[in-house]
C-alpha positions in Angstrom: 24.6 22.6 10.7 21.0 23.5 11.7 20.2 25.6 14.5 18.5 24.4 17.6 15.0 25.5 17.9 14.4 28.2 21.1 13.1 27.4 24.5 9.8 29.2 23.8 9.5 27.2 20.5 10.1 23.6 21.9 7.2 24.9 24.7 5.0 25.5 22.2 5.5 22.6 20.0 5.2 19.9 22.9 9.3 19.5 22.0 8.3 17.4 19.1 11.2 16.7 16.9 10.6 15.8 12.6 12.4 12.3 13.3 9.9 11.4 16.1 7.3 8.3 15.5 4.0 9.0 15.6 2.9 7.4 18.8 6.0 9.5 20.2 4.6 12.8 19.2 1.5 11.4 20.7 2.8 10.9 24.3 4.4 14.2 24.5 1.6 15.7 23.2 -0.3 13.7 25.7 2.2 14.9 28.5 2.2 18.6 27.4 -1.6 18.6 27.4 -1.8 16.6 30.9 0.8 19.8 32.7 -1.5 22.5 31.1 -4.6 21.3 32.8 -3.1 20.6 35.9 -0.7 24.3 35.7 -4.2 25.8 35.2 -6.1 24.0 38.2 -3.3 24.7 40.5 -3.6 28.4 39.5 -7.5 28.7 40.1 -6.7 26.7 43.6 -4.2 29.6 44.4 -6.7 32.2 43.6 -9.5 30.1 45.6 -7.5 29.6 48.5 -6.7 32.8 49.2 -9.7 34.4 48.6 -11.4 31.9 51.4 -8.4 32.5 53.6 -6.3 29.3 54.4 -2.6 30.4 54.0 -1.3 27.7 54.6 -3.9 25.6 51.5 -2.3 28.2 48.9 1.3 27.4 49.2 0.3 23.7 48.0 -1.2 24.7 44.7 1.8 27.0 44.0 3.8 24.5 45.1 2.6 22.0 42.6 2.5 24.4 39.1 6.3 25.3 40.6 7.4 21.9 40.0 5.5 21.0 36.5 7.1 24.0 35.4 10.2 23.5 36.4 10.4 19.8 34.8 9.1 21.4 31.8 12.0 23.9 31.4 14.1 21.1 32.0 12.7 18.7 29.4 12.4 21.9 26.7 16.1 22.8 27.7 17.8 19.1 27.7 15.0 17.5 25.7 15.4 13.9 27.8 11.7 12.2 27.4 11.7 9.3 29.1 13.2 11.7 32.4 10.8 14.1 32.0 8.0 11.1 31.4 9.1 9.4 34.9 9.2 12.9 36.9 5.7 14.5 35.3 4.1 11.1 36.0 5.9 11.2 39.9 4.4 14.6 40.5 0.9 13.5 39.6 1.3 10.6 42.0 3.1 11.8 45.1 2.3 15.2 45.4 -1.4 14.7 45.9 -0.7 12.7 48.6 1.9 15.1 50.3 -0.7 18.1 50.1 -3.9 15.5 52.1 -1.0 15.1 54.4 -0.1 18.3 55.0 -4.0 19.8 55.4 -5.1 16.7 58.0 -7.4 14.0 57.1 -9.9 12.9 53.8 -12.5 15.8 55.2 -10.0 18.4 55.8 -8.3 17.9 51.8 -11.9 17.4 50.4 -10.3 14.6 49.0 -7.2 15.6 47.4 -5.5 12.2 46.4 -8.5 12.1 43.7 -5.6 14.1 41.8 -3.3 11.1 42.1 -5.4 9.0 39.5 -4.3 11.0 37.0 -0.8 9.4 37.1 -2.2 5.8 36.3 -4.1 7.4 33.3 -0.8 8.8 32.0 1.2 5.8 32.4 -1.4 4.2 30.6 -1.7 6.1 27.6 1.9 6.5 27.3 3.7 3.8 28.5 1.0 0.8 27.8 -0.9 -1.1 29.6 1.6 -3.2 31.4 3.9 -0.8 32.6 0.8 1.3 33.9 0.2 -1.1 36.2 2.8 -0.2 39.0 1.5 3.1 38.9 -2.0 1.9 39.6 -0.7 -0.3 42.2 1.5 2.7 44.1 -2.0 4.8 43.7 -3.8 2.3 45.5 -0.9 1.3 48.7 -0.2 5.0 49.3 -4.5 6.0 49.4 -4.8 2.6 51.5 -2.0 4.3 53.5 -3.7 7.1 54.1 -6.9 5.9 54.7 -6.0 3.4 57.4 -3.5 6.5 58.7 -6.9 8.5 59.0 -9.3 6.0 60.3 -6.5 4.9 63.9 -5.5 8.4 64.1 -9.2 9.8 64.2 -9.7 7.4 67.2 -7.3 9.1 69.3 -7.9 12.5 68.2 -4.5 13.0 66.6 -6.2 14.3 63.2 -6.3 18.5 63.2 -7.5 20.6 60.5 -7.2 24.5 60.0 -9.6 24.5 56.9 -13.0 25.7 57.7 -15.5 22.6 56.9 -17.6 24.7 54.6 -14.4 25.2 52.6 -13.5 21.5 52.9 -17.2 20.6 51.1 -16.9 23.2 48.4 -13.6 21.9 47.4 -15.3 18.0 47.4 -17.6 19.4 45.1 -14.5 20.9 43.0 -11.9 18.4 43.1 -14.2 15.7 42.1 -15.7 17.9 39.0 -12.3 18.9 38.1 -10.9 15.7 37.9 -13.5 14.4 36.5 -13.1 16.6 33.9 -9.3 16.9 33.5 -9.8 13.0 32.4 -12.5 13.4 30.2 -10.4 16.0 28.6 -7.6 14.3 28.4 -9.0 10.9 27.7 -10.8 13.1 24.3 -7.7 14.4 23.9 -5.8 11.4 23.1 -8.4 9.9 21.4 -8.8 12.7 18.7 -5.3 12.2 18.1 -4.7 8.3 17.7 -7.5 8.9 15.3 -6.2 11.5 13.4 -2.5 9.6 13.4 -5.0 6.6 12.3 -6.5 8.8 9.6 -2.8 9.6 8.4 -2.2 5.9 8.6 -4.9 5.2 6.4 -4.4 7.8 4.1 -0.7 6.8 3.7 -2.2 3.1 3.6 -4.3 4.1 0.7 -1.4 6.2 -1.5 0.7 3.2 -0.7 -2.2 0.7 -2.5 -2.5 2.6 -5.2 1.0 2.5 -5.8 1.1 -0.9 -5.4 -2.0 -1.3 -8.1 -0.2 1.0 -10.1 3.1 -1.6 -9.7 0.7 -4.2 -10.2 -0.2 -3.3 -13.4 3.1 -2.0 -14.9 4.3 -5.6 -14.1 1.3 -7.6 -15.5 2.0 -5.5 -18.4 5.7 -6.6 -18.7 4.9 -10.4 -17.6 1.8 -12.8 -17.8 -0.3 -13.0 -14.3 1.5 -16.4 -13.5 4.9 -15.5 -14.2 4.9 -12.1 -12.3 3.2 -14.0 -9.3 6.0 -16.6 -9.0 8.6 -13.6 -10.0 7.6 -11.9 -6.8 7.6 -14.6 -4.6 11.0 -16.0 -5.2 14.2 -15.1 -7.0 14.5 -18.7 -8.8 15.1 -18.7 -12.4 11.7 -18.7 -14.2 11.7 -20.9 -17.3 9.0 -23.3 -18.5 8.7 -25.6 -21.1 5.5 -25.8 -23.0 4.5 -29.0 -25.5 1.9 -26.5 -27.8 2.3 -22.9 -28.1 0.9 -21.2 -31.5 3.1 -18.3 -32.0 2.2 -15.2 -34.2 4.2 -12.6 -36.2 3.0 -9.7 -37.5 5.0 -7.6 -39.5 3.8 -3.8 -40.8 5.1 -3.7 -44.7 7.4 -1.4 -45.4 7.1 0.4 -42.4 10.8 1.8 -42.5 10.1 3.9 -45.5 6.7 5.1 -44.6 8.1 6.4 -40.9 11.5 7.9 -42.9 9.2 11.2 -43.9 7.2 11.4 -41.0 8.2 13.4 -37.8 9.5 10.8 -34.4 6.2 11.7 -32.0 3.8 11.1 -35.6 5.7 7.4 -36.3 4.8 7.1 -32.4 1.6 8.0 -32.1 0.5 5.9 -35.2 2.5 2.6 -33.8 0.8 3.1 -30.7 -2.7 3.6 -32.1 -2.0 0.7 -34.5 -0.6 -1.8 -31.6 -2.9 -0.8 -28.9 -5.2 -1.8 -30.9 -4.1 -5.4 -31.1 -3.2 -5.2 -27.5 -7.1 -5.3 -27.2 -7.7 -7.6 -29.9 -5.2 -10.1 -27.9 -6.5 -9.8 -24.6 -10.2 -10.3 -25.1 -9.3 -14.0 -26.5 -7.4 -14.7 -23.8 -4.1 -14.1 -25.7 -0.4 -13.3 -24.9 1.7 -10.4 -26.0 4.8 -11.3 -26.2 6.7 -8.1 -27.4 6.5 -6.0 -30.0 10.3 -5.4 -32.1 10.2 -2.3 -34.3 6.8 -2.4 -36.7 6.2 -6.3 -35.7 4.1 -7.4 -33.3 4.6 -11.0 -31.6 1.6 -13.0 -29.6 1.3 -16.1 -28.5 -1.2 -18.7 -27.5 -1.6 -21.7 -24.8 1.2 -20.3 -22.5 -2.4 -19.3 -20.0 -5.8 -21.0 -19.5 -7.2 -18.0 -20.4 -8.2 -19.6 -23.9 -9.8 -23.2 -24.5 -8.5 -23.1 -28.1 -5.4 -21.2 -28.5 -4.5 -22.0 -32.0 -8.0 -21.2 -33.2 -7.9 -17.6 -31.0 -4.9 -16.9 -32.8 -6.1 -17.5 -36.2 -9.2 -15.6 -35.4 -7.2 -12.5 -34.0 -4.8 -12.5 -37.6 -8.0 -12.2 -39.6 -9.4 -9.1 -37.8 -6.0 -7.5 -37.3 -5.7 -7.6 -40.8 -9.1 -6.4 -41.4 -8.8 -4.1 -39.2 -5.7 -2.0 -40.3 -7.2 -2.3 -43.4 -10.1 -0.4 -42.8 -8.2 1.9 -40.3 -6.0 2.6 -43.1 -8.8 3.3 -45.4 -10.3 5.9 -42.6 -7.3 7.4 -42.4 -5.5 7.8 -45.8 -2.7 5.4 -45.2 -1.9 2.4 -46.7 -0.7 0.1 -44.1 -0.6 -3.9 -45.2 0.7 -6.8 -42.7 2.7 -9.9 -43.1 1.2 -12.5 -40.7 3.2 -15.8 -39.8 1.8 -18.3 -37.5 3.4 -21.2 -36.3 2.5 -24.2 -33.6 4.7 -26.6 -31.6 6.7 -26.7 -28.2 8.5 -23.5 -26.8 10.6 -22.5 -24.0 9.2 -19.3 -22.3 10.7 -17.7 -19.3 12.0 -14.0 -18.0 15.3 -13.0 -19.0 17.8 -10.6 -16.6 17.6 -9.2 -13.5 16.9 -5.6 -14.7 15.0 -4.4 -17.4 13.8 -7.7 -17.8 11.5 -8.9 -20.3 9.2 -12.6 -20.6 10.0 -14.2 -24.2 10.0 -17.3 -26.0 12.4 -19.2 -27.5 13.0 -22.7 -30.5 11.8 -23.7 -33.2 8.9 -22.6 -33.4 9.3 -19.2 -33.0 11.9 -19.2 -35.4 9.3 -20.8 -37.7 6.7 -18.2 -37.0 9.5 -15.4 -37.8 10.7 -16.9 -41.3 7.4 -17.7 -42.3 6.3 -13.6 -41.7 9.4 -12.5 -43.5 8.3 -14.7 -46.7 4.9 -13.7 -46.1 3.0 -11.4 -48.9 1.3 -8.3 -47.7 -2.0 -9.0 -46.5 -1.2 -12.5 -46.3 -1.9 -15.1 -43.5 0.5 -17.7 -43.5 0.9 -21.2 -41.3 2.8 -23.6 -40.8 1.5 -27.3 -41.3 0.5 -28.0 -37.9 -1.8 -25.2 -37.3 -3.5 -25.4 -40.9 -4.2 -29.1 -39.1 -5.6 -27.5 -35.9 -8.0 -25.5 -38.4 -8.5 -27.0 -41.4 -11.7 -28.1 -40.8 -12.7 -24.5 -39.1 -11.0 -22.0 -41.3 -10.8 -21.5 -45.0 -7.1 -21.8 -46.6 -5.4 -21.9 -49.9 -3.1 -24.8 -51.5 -0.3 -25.0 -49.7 2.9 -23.7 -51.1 6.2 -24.5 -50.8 8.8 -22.2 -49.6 12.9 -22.2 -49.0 13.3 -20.5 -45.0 16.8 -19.8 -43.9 17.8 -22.8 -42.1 14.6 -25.2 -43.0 14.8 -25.5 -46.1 11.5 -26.4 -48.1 8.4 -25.8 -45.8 5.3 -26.1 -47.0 2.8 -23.5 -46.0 -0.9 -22.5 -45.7 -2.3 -19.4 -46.6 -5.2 -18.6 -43.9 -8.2 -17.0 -46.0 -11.4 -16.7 -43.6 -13.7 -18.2 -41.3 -15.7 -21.1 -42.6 -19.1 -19.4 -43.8 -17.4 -16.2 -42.1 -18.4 -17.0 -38.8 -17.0 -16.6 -35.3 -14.9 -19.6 -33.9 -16.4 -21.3 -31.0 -14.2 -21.9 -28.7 -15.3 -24.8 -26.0 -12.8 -27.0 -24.3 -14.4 -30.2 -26.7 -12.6 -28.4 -29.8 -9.6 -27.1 -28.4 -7.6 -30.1 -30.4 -10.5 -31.4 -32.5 -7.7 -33.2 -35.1 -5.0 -35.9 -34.9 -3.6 -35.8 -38.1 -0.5 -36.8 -38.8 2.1 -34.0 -40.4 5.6 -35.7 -40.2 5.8 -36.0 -44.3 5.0 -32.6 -44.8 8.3 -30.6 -45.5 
């Protein structure tokens, strides 16, 4: 069990405890710095009152730094705030007013209940502006008291003094600058600390959007910008139905063999080259990856608006990943080929679990797409029927041929070739469907 901190420890730290709020360790702050200043007035009162003489002035001052001391022992001993709050705040109010009392009239205290103010200022800065406001208003009755005690009594010459009037205006001149400073200071004082607690804030505020950036982009990594958006905003199950999707396989040939003589971080580092790479390649058509499984790599287009022609973006994006690896390969000394299956039709898309959860498509197809790659030859681009009619007139492919898929039987296929006259595909939302054909006959 910890050990409490010492007397002379809670002193010095204001009595500020680790669990304590921030605008907490600000009022007691505010309170600690509030009974220094006024401990040291009341001490350079004592001294000036006795060295002008008026024996009866110096017991007040002593009097005063007595009980703030006091109530600060108490506080630091039994550590009730809101107790020591109401008393320091008390003894700022009323004691100002007992001391004019006790030396005679306005002229004879130089003014003493000017002290008093600083009890409304307190409330204010630590309890809020509403509850300051019966402070203020007890300030104001009790120096409307004593003014209209002063002005009746004065006419019936009931008002003595024993202080000397040249003492009287020298402490006018000091009460008034002291005050006036003891608020200044303490009005600076609080403000350098609710800005500092406001720097903190905003530091913390800044950390804390970072993270969330950070969040941000770990999930738009996971899930397309929609789906993470409706994700975060409600719990319901997200699945969507889409009439046109082109999906894409791409499978690294003979992959297996190639990584079983190469060390675990080398067969990482050259899947991650290799698929970062197409992660670039997808995104700057407007394309999304779906997931990669292994050595394949699965993306898919027309699940976003991102692309006005989705089925030619993904025929475009086959081409220069092959192309690419090729080359890469060549740079490198590797031989890496692909297998590339592309299929189009409707899909089912949506986020699967609650944890760990990952945004993936499902029917036909995809299960097109995937057959289709596993038939495929290396280096070869091959689509299904409708997607060689989304392209025919835009891409370059071979005869179709005819193959037996697990579960389709015959399909005929189309192996994608090139660009027409090896140029880029314009995309524009006139040609996003340029064709109509109809495929029903073909196996």
């Amino acid at each position: 069990m910890p050990t409490r901190p010492s007397l002379l420890h809670r002193l010095r730290t204001a009595c500020v405890e680790p669990s304590d709020s921030e605008e907490l360790r600000l009022q007691k702050a505010l309170l600690f710095f509030i009974s220094g200043l006024v401990s040291m007035a009341g001490a350079m009162w004592l001294l000036i009152y006795w060295a002008l003489g008026p024996r009866l002035s110096a017991s007040l001052p002593f009097t005063l730094q007595l009980g703030v001391a006091l109530n600060l022992l108490i506080y630091a001993r039994w550590g009730n705030f809101d107790l020591f709050r109401i008393t320091q705040m008390a003894i700022l109010l009323f004691f100002p007013f007992v001391a004019q009392w006790a030396l005679g009239d306005f002229v004879a205290a130089s003014g003493l209940i000017l002290w008093g103010m600083l009890a409304p200022v307190c409330a204010l800065l630590c309890l809020g502006v509403r509850e300051s406001m019966p402070w203020f208003a007890a300030y104001l009755v009790l120096t409307l008291i004593t003014g209209g005690a002063d002005y009746f009594l004065a006419d019936v010459g009931m008002v003595t003094t024993a202080v000397p009037r040249k003492v009287s205006v020298l402490f006018f001149a000091l009460n008034f600058a002291t005050i006036s400073t003891m608020v200044y200071l303490f009005l600076r004082f609080a403000i350098r600390e609710r800005e500092r607690t406001q720097g903190m804030l905003e530091e913390a505020h800044a950390r804390l959007e970072i993270e969330q950036a950070r969040s941000e982009r770990l999930l738009l990594n996971v899930l397309p910008a929609p789906v993470a958006l409706r994700l975060k905003a409600s719990d319901e199950t997200i699945a969507d139905g889409f009439a046109e999707v082109t999906v894409m396989f791409a499978d690294i040939v003979n992959f297996t063999e190639l990584a079983a003589g190469m060390p675990p971080t080398e067969v990482f580092a050259l899947l991650n080259h290799v698929f970062g790479q197409f992660d670039q390649m997808a995104e700057v058509r407007g394309l999304e990856k779906i997931k990669t499984i292994g050595d394949a790599y699965m993306v898919a287009g027309g699940l976003n608006d991102d692309s006005n022609d989705p089925c030619a973006a993904i025929a475009d994006l086959a081409l220069s990943m092959r192309d690419w690896l090729a080359e890469d390969s060549a740079l490198h000394g590797r031989s890496l080929q692909l297998r590339i299956g592309i299929g189009t039709g409707p899909v089912v898309a949506g986020v699967v679990g609650r944890k760990k959860f990952i945004y993936d498509l499902w029917g036909d197809t995809v299960n097109l797409a995937s057959r289709i790659t596993t038939e495929s030859h290396p280096s070869s681009i091959q689509c299904d029927a409708t997607t060689f009619a989304r392209l025919k007139y835009r891409f370059i492919f071979e005869d179709p041929v005819t193959l037996r898929l697990k579960g389709k039987g015959m399909v005929s296929v189309w192996r994608l070739l090139g660009r027409t006259d090896d140029a880029p595909v314009l995309i524009t939302p006139a040609n996003r469907y340029p064709l109509d054909i109809d495929v029903s006959g073909v196996d």
